[in-house]
N, C-alpha and C positions, 0 to 999 in steps of 0.2 A: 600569536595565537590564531588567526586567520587564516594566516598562511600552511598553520601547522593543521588546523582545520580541513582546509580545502585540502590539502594531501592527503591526507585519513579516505578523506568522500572520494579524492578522486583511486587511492589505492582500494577501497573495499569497492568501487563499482568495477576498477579491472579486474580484482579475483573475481567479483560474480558473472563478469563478461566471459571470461578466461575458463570458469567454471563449465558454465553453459554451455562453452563452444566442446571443450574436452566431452562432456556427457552426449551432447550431438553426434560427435565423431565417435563413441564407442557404439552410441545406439547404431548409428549407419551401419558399422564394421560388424555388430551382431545380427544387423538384420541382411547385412550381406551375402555372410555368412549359414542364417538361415535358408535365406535362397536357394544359393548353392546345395544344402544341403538336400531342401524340399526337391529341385530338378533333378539330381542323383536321383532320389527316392521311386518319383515317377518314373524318369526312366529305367532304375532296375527292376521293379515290381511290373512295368509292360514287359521288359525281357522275358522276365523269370513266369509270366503267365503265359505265355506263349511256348515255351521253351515248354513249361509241363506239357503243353499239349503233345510236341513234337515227342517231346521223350518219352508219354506213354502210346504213343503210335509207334514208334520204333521197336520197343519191349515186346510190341505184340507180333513182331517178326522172327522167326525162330531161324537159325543158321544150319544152310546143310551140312549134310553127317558127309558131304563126300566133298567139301566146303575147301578150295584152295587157299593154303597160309602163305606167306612170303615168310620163311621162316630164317631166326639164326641160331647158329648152334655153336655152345662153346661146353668147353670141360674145365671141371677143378680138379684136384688130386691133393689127398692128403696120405702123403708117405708114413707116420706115423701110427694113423692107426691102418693102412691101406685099405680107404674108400677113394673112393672115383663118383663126382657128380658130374653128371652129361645132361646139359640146360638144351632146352627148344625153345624159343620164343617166336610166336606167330601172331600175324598181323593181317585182317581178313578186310579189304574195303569194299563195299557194295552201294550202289546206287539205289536211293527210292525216290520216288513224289510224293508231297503231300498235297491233299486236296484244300481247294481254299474255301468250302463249306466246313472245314475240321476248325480252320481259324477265324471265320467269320470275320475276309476281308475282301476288298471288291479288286482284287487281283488273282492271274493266274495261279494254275497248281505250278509247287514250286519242287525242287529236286533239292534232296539234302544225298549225302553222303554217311551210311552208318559204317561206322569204325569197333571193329571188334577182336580182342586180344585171345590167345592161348598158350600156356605152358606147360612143358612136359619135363619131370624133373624124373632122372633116370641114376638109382643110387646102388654101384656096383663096389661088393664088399669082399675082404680074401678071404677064407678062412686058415687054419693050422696048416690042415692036411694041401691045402691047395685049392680048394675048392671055392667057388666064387657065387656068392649069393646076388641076386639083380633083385631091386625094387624098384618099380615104377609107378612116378604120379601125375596127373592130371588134371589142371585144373577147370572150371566152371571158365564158361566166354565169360566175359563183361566187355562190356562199352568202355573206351576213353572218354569219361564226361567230361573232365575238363577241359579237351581238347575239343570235343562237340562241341559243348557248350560257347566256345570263344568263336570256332569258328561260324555257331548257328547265330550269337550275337554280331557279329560284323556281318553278316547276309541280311539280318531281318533289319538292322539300325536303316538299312538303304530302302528294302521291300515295305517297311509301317511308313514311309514318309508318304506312301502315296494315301493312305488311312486320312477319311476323314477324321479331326480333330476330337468331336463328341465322342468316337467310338473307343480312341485313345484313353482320354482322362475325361473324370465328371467335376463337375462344382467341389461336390461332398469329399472327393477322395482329396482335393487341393488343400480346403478348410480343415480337412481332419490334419493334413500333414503338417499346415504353418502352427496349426494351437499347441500338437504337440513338438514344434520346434522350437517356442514362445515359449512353453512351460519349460523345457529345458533348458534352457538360457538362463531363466526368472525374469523373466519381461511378460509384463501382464498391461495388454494395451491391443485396441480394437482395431479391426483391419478391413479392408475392403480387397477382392483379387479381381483379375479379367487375364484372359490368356488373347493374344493377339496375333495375329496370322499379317506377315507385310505390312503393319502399320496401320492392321484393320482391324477391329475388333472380330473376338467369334461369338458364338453361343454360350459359351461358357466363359461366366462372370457374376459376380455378387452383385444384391440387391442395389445395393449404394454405391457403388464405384465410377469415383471420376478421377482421369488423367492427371492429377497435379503433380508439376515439378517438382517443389519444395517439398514434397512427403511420400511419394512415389516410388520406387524402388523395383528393376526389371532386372531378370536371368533367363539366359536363352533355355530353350527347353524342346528334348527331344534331336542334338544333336548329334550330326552323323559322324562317320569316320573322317571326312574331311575338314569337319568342325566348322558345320556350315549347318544353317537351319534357319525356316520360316516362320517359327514361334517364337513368342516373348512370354516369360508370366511376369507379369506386372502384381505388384503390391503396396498397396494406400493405406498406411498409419495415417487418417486423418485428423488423431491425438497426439501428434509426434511431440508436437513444440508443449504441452499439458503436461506429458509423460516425463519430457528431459528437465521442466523447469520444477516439475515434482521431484524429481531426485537431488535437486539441492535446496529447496523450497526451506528444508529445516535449519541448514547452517545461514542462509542467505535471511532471512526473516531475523534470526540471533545477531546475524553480524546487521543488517538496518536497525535492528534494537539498540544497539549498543550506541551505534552510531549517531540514530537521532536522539539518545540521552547525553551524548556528548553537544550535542546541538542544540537542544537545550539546556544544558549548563551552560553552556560558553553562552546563549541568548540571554540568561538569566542572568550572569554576570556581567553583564553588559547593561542591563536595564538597570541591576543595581548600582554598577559606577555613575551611567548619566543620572538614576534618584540619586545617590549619595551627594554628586556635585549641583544638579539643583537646589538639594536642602541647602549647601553650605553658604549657595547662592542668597536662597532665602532667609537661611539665619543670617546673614551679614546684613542684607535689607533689614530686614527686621529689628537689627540692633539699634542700625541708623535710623533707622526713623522713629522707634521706641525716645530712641537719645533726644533727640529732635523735639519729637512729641512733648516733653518734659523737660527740656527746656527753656521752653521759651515761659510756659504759667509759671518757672523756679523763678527764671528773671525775671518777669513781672511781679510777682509774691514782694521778692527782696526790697525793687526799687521800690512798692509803695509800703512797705514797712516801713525803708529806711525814709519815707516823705512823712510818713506819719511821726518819725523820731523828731521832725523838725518842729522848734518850740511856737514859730511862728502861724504854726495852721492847730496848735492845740485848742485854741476855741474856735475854729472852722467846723461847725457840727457838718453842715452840710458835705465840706472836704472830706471830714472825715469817713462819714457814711458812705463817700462815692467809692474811697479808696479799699473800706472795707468789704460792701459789694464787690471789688474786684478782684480779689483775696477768695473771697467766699467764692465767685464763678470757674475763679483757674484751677482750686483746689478741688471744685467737682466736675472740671474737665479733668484733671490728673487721675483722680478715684473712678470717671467713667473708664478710662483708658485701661486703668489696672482691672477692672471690673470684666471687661469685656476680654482680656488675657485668661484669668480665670473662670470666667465661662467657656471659653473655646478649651482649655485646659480639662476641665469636668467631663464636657462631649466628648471627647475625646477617649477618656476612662471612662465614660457610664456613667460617672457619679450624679450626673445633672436632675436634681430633684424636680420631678414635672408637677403640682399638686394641682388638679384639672377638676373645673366645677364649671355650673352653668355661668356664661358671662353674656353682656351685652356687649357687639364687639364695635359698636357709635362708641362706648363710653370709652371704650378703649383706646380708640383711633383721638375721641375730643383727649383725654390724660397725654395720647404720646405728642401731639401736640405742641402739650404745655412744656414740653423737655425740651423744647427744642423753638419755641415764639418768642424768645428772647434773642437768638444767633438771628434768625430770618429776620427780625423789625431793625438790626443795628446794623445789616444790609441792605436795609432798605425794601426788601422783599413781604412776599405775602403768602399764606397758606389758609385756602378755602377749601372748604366742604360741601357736597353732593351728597347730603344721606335720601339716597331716595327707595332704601329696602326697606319691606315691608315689614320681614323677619331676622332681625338681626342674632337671633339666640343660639350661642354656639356651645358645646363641651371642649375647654380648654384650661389653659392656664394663663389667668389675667396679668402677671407678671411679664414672662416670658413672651405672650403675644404682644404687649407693651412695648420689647426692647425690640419685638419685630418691626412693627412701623415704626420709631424709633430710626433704627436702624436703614429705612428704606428711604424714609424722608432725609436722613443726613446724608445718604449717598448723591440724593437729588440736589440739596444744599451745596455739597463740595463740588460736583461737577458740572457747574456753571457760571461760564466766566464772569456775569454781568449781576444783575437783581435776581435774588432767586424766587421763581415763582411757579409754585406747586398748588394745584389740584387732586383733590382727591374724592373717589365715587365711592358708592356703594348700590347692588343692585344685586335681586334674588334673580335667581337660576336654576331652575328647578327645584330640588333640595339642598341647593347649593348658595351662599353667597360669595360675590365677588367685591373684593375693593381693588381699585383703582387706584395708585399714585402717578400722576402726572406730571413731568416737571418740564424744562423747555429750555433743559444744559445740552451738552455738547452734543449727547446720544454717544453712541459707538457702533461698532461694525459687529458683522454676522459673527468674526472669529474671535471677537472680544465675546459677545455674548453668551459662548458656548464653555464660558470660562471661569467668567465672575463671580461662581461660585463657591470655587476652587479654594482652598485654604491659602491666604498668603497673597493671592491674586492681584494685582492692581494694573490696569492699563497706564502703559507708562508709554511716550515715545522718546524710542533712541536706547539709551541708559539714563535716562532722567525720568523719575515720577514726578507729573504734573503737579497732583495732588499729595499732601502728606496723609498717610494714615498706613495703616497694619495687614489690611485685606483678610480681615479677620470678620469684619460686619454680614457681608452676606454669607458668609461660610455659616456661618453661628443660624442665619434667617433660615436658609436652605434646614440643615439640621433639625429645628426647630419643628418646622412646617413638616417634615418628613414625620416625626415623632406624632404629632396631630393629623396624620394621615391625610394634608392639604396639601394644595398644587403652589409653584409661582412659579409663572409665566413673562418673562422678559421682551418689551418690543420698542425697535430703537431703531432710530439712523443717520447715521454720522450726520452735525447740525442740525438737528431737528428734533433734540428732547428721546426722553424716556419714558414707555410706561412701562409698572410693572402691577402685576395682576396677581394680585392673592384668593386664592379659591379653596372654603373648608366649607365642611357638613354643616347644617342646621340639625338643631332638635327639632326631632320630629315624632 
């Protein structure tokens, strides 16, 4: 699964790489392309303005009536219906100049050559008798423009290089050509230009334009017949990398979608194999030590049964009583244990009835106590009190706060190798009291502490539980104290005892 993981992540990052790159290189190729097309555009809109001027200077030259043609002359004949066409074709070349106040540029007057055509169509018909009818036509001169034209563009491509630059092309007419080369394309993305002369910037260039490599894009501009020239137009998409990662933004965003819900399935399945095999962990502790737990008061119960069955201690009053007492204590250690199962059971579900009245929480602390000054005296240990609050009156449940200290003083009980010897404070706090239990067992570490509350929980070393028990007691305290909207506070360090700090509201 991992492995089939990391293949997924590494194939969907190389289509989006692969993606990327592809969208790059078409944007490049279109805006190449634009280029290209913009420097055509300039340069044939300078021809073709220049060229009007010539052409309506020439038009205003009229050709002499006594005007030498280079003429050719050919005939057709058509034997069937007997006509005779007799062609003239004439070809008139004259020299002019034009002045370079006409083109508004800082060179001399220049000589063009005008070119002008004539034909004479000569249509000779038989008739019946013999007779021969002549008609003849004439056409209007005209100019060869397209021959003008080609050859007035290869004269001026050399004559405008000497043209300052500004006079050539302006800012406006550049921006007007790329927007509409942008719009034809369907690329909609901001640009900056500069036209540059040798390597050198000119005058003409946009507000915000800087030289960058990576978004920059140059077509020579203004090139002559030898396919040589001094200008660059330069152009700055400084949104390029925005623009291409927009065009696949949508399938790239769907395909991460997908991916990171595969990524979290596969985390999620993972979190529940390691819960699953901790619980199993825990149910199997659990069993055992439940086993354990009830064990040992089953075996006790028996053997003093079966000593009681003996005829010889039957008026042993005093035997007897001890034995019974001992019966009577394992039987309500057996009923604490199950007790404390089905209260963490209840929590669990919600079921846990809280029924919360004013208590005094001295009396409280003196009752849990009494549950528990029979285990501390036959280890030889001792439990004092510090009542030194002023205000003990709390909204609770006298029950339920009962199996809390209870429950904190036997934690302090079990985890101490030698006499157990517990203290315990109480002290107001603003509108808060605190009690105190103090015990002076083994303590535990920072990483234990952030634990112990945990359901199930027992600091053990190795795979051996020091102590027997469920790790159900401070789960249940914790829970409790949440419900009465109180704190407890853990402080401890390895050999050096435990306190722990319980903190709830007074009435007030």
């Amino acid at each position: 699964m991992s492995l089939s993981l990391l293949g997924i992540i590494f194939v969907q990052g190389y289509w989006i790489k692969n993606s990327y790159d592809t969208r790059e290189d078409q944007f490049t190729l279109n805006v190449r392309q634009l280029l290209i097309s913009v420097s055509k555009e300039i340069q044939l809109n300078e021809v073709e303005k220049y060229y009007d001027i010539y052409s309506s200077f020439i038009d205003t030259i009229q050709v002499p009536d006594q005007a030498s043609f280079s003429e050719l002359i050919y005939t057709i004949t058509n034997e069937r219906n007997d006509e005779t066409y007799i062609f003239s074709d004439g070809v008139l070349e004259e020299n002019y100049k034009l002045s370079n106040s006409a083109l508004d540029l800082d060179i001399e007057n220049i000589q063009f050559k005008k070119i002008t055509s004539r034909r004479i169509t000569t249509k000779i018909t038989s008739g019946i008798d013999g007779s021969k009818s002549v008609q003849s036509k004439t056409e209007s001169f005209k100019r060869l423009k397209d021959y003008e034209q080609n050859q007035f563009e290869k004269a001026y491509k050399n004559i405008l290089a000497k043209a300052p630059i500004h006079k050539r092309i302006s800012g406006n007419k550049i921006e007007k050509l790329v927007k509409s080369q942008l719009k034809e394309r369907g690329l909609s993305t901001n640009f900056e230009y500069a036209v540059y002369s040798n390597d050198l910037a000119t005058k003409i260039h946009s507000k915000n334009f800087t030289l960058d490599p990576t978004s920059t894009y140059g077509v020579p501009l203004f090139v002559n017949d030898d396919m040589k020239t001094s200008f660059q137009l330069y152009v700055n998409f400084s949104d390029k990398k925005r623009f291409v990662l927009k065009s696949i933004l949508g399938m790239a965003i769907l395909s991460l979608v997908f991916t990171g819900i595969i990524i979290f399935t596969y985390a999620s399945a993972l979190r529940q194999l390691q819960k699953q095999r901790q619980i199993s962990q825990i149910k199997t502790d659990f069993i055992n030590n439940m086993t354990h737990e009830f064990k040992t008061p089953i075996a006790t119960i028996n053997l003093a049964l079966d000593a009681l069955k003996n005829p010889k201690v039957a008026d042993d009053k005093e035997f007897i009583a001890r034995y019974h007492n001992m019966i009577r204590e394992e039987n309500r250690r057996m009923h604490t244990q199950v007790e404390n199962v089905l209260r963490i059971s209840k929590l669990e579900k919600n079921e846990l009835d809280l029924e919360k009245d004013e208590i005094n929480l001295e009396y409280i602390i003196e009752d849990a106590i009494t549950h528990v000054s029979l285990i501390v005296e036959d280890k030889g240990g001792y439990i004092k009190t510090h009542l030194n609050a002023a205000n003990a009156m709390v909204y609770g449940s006298d029950i339920h706060l009962t199996n809390v200290i209870v429950n904190v003083i036997d934690n302090g009980i079990k985890y101490t190798e030698g006499t157990p010897e517990i203290d315990i404070y109480t002290e107001n706090e603003g509108n808060n009291i605190l009690i105190k239990v103090v015990d002076k067992g083994i303590g535990m570490s920072k990483a234990v502490q952030n634990k112990i509350f945990e359901k199930f929980y027992r600091e053990q070393m190795g795979n051996i539980h020091n102590v027997k028990g469920h790790g159900l007691g401070l789960s249940y305290v914790k829970r409790i104290l949440d419900d009465h909207d109180a704190e407890i506070i853990v402080e401890s360090e390895k050999g050096k005892g435990t306190t722990f700090i319980i903190k709830l509201h007074l009435i007030t």
